[in-house]
C-alpha positions, 0 to 999 in steps of 0.5 A, spaced: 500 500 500 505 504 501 508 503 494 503 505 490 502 512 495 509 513 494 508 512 486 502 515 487 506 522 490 512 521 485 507 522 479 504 527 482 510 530 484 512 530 476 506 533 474 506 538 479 513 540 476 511 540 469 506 544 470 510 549 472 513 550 465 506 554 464 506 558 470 506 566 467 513 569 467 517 563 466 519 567 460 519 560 456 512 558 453 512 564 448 519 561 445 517 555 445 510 557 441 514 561 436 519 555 435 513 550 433 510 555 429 517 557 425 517 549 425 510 547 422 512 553 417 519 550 414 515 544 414 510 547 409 514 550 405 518 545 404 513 540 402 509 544 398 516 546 394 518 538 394 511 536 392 510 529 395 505 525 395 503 525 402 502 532 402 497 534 407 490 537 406 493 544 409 499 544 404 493 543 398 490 548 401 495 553 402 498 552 394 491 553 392 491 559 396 498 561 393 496 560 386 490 564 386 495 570 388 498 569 381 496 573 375 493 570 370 498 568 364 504 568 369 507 563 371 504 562 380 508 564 386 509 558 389 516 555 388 517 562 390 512 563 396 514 556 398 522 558 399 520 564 402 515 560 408 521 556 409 526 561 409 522 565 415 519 559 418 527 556 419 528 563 421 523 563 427 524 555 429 532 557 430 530 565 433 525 561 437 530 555 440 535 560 442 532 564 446 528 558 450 535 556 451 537 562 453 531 563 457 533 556 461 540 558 462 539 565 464 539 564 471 544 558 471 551 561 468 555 565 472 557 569 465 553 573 461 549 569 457 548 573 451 554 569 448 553 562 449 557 559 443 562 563 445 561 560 453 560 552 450 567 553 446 570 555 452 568 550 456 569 543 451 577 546 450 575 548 443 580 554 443 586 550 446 587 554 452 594 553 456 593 549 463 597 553 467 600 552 474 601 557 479 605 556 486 604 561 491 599 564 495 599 571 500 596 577 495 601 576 490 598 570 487 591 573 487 593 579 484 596 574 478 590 570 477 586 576 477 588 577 471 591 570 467 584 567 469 581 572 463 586 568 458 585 561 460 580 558 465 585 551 465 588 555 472 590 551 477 592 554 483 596 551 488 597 555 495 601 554 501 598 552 508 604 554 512 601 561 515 600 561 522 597 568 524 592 573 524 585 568 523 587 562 519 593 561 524 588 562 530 582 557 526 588 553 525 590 552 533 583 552 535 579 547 531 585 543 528 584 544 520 589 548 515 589 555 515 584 558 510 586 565 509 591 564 502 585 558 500 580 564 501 584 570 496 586 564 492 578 564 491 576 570 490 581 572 485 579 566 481 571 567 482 566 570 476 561 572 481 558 578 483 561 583 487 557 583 493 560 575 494 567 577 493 566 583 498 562 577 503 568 573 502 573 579 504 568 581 509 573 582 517 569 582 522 572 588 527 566 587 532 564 581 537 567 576 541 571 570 538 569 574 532 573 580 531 579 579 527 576 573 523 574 574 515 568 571 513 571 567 508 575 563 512 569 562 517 565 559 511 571 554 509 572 553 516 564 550 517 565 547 510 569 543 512 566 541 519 561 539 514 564 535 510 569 532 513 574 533 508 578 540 506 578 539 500 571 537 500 571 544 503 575 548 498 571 544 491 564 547 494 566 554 496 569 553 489 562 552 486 559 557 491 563 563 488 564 560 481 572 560 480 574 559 474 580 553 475 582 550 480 585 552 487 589 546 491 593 546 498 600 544 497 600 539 502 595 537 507 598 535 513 600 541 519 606 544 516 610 549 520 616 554 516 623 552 520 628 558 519 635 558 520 639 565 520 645 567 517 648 567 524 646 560 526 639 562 529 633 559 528 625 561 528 619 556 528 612 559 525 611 563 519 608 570 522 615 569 527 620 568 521 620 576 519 620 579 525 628 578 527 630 582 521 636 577 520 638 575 513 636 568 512 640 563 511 635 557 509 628 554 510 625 547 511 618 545 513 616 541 519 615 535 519 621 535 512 616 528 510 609 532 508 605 529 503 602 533 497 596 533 495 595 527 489 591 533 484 596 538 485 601 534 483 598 531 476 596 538 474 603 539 475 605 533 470 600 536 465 601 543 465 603 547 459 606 553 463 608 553 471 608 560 474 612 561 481 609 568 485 610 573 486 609 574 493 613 573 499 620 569 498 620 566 504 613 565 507 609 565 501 613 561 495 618 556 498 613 553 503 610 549 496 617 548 494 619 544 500 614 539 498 619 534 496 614 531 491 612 538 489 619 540 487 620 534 483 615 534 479 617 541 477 624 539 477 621 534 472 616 537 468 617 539 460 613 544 461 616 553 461 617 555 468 617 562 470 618 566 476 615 573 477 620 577 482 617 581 487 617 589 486 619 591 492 624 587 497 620 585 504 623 588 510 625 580 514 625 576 508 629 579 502 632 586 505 637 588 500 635 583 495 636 584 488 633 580 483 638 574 482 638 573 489 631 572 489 632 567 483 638 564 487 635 563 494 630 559 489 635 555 486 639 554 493 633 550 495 630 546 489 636 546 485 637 547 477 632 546 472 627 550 477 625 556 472 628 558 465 624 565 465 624 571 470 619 576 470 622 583 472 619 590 473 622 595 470 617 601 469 619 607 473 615 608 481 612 614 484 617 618 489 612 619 493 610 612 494 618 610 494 618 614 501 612 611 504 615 604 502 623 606 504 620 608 511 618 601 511 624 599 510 623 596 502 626 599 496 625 597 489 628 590 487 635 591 483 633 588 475 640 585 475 639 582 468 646 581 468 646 576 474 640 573 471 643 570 465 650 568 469 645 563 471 642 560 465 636 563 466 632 568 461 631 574 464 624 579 463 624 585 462 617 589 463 613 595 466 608 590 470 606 595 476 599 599 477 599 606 478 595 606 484 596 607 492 601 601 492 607 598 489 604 591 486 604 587 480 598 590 475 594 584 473 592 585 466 600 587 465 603 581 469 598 576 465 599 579 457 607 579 459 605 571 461 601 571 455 606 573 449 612 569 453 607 562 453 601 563 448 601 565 441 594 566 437 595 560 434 596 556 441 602 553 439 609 555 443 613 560 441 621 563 442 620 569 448 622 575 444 626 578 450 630 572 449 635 576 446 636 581 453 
């Protein structure tokens, strides 16, 4: 008896859902008629032009219609009549399909909809867009992706999980999970949402008890994985949630902890504590040194067409990828171009004094060669007056040494990448069309960078 209740109620269930399509303002039934009747107009008119013998009484009707209208001694309008039915009644067929499917889509994609071939020709991979890889994380990971995801949306971002301070290091002590503050920046670069989530996303509360300090991003990844039991679960839903173009991964799952060793012999143990000494450092591990990678991030390394490294913090944001012994080689093994996007300023505790091949050398001191063929590096003039804002912070701007560069086999970069804003950073538009003609060229095959000859 319950059975047939049960069926009794899915079919209902179905047949309420059916009727639905009929309620006024679904903005479907009026393109749908169009479609029939653009149809069953085509149809005619090609079966009155054909003539076949199981012609219906409506098309004898509408030939007779049709020859009347021709003049008598002249020759009948139907062939022509005939075309022109058909031709206009395909017309509202096709009129009509597109815009049921625009209608049902309307409120589905997170892109415009008006171009829904050009949204189909992306997403089956038709254009060829490069699979790139990019390892970092801090601001200056989400100031890149913000600009490569308008050239290729096979990104697949992979982040540290190192940070220990501020509300990732404090929802990392208390409720035991990575910290997700470069996880959220990482995600909001690479959404196609509205405004307003992103804001939400950003959103620090500075009121509350146990509140204060926290962003709600990091709150929303925390419950998520509280959720799902799982924090890539985590990440890959509110990757669905804001709609990201590409992928965004932790470099490792397991509670990593940066170790720094100074010049001086003496040591640090946390990321936010690293800086703070002002002591050049002489080397960086991860605790523990055996730290598994996440199984993704290494196949989209193995299948990358590109690999990016930074920009962003040398020492806190870059390297602790690169310490997943994993990882690093899978870079190290990797065919594919490798590029590393130097820093602006230096970074008062990490690089004080560096200049650019000293950031590519404290790279290769801790992975080794082959880690990067191309070095981005800015060369574009800087405002004084934020010059002295920055030099009052103990940063100034990273010496372009290109010299020093080629010594060690790599091709240096020359270009005019930072935004003309408040702050010393990389443009994103200016960053990812460097990036874009050093990789891609428009018929999507490699080619030699043009600055190869610097």
């Amino acid at each position: 008896m319950s059975n047939t209740g049960d069926y009794n109620n899915a079919s209902e269930s179905i047949w309420k859902r059916a009727l639905k399509w009929l309620y006024p303002g679904m903005r479907v039934k009026r393109w749908i008629l169009l479609m029939i009747l653009g149809a069953a107009m085509a149809a005619s008119g090609i079966a009155i032009l054909l003539g076949p013998d199981f012609l219906v009484a409506f098309g004898r009707s509408l030939t007779h219609y049709l020859r009347v209208l021709g003049q008598p001694g002249k020759t009948p309008l139907v062939k022509e009549a005939s075309i022109g039915l058909a031709v206009v009644g395909l017309i509202a067929a096709c009129l009509g399909f597109r815009q049921v499917i625009r209608s049902l889509i309307l409120d589905l994609l997170p892109t415009d909809p008006r171009d829904l071939a050009g949204i189909i020709f992306h997403k089956r991979g038709l254009d060829k867009e490069p699979a790139m890889v990019v390892i970092g994380g801090g601001t200056g990971l989400s100031t890149l992706l913000r600009g490569l995801k308008h050239h290729t949306e096979r990104i697949t971002a992979i982040v540290t999980v190192a940070d220990d301070g501020g509300s990732s290091g404090r929802i990392r002590s208390e409720l035991g999970i990575p910290p997700p503050g470069d996880i959220r920046n990482t995600l909001v670069a690479l959404a196609n949402t509205e405004p307003l989530m992103e804001q939400l996303f950003q959103y620090r509360f500075d009121w509350g008890e146990g509140l204060a300090g926290h962003s709600f991003g990091n709150l929303f990844i925390a419950a998520m994985t509280d959720i799902t039991g799982d924090f890539e679960e985590a990440i890959r839903t509110s990757s669905q949630v804001l709609a990201v173009r590409g992928q965004v991964l932790p470099s490792t799952l397991t509670s990593v902890t940066l170790r720094a060793e100074y010049v001086d012999g003496s040591t640090a143990l946390g990321e936010s504590l690293i800086p703070r000494s002002g002591k050049p450092i002489h080397r960086l591990s991860l605790e523990p040194q055996d730290c598994q990678p996440v199984e993704e991030a290494i196949a989209a390394i193995d299948n990358a067409d590109a690999i990016i490294l930074g920009p962003g913090s040398l020492y806190t944001s870059v390297l602790p990828n690169l310490l997943v012994r994993e990882i690093r080689e899978a870079i190290l093994n990797s065919s594919a171009p490798k590029v590393y996007v130097c820093n602006v300023m230096t970074q008062a505790g990490e690089t004080d004094g560096y200049k650019a091949s000293d950031h590519v050398r404290a790279l290769i001191d801790h992975c080794g060669q082959g880690l990067i063929d191309y070095v981005i590096v800015n060369t574009g003039p800087i405002p004084e007056t934020l010059l002295e804002r920055y030099k009052q912070e103990g940063a100034v701007p990273v010496e372009p040494d290109i010299a020093a560069i080629k010594a060690l086999g790599i091709t240096p970069i020359t270009a005019s990448v930072i935004s003309m804003t408040d702050l010393v950073r990389h443009d994103p538009e200016k960053l990812a069309e460097v990036i874009s003609r050093l990789l891609w060229d428009d018929s999507g095959q490699w080619k030699p960078p043009p600055w190869a000859n610097l």
